[in-house]
N, C-alpha and C positions, 0 to 999 in steps of 0.2 A: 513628166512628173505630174503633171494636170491631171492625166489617164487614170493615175493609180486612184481607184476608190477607197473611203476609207470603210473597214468593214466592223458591222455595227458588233461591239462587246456584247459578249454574253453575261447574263445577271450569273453573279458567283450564287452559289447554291450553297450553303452551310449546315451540316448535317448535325443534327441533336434537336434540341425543343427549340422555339421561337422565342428570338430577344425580345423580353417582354419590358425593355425599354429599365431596368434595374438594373444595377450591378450584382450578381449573381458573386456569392462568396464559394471558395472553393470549401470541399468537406476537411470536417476537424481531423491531426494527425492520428492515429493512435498512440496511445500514452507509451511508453516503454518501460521496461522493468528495467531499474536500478543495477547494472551488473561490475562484477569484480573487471579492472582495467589490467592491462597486462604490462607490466614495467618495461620495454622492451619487447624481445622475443623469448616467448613461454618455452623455458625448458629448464632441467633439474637444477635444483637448489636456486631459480629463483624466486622473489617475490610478487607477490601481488599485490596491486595498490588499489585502495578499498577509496571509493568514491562518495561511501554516504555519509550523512554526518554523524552519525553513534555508529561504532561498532559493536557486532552482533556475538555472541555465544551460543553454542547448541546447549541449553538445558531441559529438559523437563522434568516438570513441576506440577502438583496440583493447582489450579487458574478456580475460583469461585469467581461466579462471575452477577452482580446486580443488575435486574434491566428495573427502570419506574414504569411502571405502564398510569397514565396521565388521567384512564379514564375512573378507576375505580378509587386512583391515590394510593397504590400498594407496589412493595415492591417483590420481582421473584427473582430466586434463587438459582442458580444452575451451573454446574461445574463442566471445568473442559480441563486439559494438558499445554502445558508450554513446550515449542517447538524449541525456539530460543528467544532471548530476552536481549534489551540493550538498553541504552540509558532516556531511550528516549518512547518506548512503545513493548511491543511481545507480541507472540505471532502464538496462536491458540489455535488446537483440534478441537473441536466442537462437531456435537452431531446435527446442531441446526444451524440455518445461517440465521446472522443476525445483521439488520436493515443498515444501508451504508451511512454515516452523519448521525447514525445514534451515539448518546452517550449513558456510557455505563461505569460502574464501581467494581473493579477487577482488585482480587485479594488475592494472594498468595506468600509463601513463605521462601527464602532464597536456600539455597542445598548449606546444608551447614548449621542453618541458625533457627530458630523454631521461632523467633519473631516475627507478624508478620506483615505485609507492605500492603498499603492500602492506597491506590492513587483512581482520579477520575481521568477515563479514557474516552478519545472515539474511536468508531468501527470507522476505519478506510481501506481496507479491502476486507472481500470476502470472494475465494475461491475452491468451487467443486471439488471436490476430490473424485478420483476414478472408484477407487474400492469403497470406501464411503465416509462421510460426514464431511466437513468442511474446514478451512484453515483461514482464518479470521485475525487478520492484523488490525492493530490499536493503537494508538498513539497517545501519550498520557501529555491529558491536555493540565491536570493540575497539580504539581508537585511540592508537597513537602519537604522541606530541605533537608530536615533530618533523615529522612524514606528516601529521599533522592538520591545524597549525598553516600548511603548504603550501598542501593541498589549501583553507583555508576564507580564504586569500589568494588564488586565484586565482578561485574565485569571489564574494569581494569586488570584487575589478579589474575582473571583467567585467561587473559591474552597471554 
């Protein structure tokens, strides 16, 4: 047992860039889009169970839309289409995109009623379109109770 030499380790070799003596954080996930769950096993006559916290409606609508631009102290005008609406935001066709964490004054009338709903919004998403313009989700950051209280009736009725 004496005989046996012991034989010298090889240094491990570790492949990627050199520990530069930090803790190196792994990269952020990607966000994931919000999707319909499936009650069960998806098939006829059943349900599906909606995950977010407003439920959504398909409507469109004439969208006016207010941007402040900060520098000159004026505001501009510009109109887009409601995809669908909920009680908490609206998803807009628009032909430009608009900067993500802006906020804007989104106007429109609800199908039925010619009054019409005035609430302050952000932009938190904004996505390309393939054939063209863009689809700009908003979240209405300040509501009117009486405007609120409309808007989250009409998309109650229409479920």
């Amino acid at each position: 047992m004496a005989d046996k030499q012991k034989k010298p380790k090889k240094p491990i070799r570790r492949k990627g860039p050199p520990i530069s003596g930090k803790r190196m954080r792994p990269p952020p996930r990607p966000r994931r889009r919000m999707k319909l769950q499936a009650a069960g096993k998806q098939g006829k006559g059943q349900k599906q169970v909606q995950r977010r916290k407003y439920s959504r409606v398909k409507t469109s609508v004439k969208v006016r839309i207010q941007k402040y631009n900060a520098e000159d102290k004026t505001f501009s005008t510009d109109a887009g289409t409601s995809k669908n609406v909920s009680a908490g935001g609206l998803l807009i066709h628009h032909h430009e995109p608009l900067k993500l964490g802006r906020y804007v004054m989104v106007s429109f009338s609800l199908p039925g009623s010619d009054e019409e709903l005035d609430f302050v919004a952000k932009v938190v998403r904004v996505e390309e379109l393939i054939d063209k313009g863009y689809d700009i989700g908003v979240m209405f950051m300040r509501k009117a109770p009486g405007e609120y209280e409309k808007l989250h009736m009409y998309v109650f009725d229409a479920l």
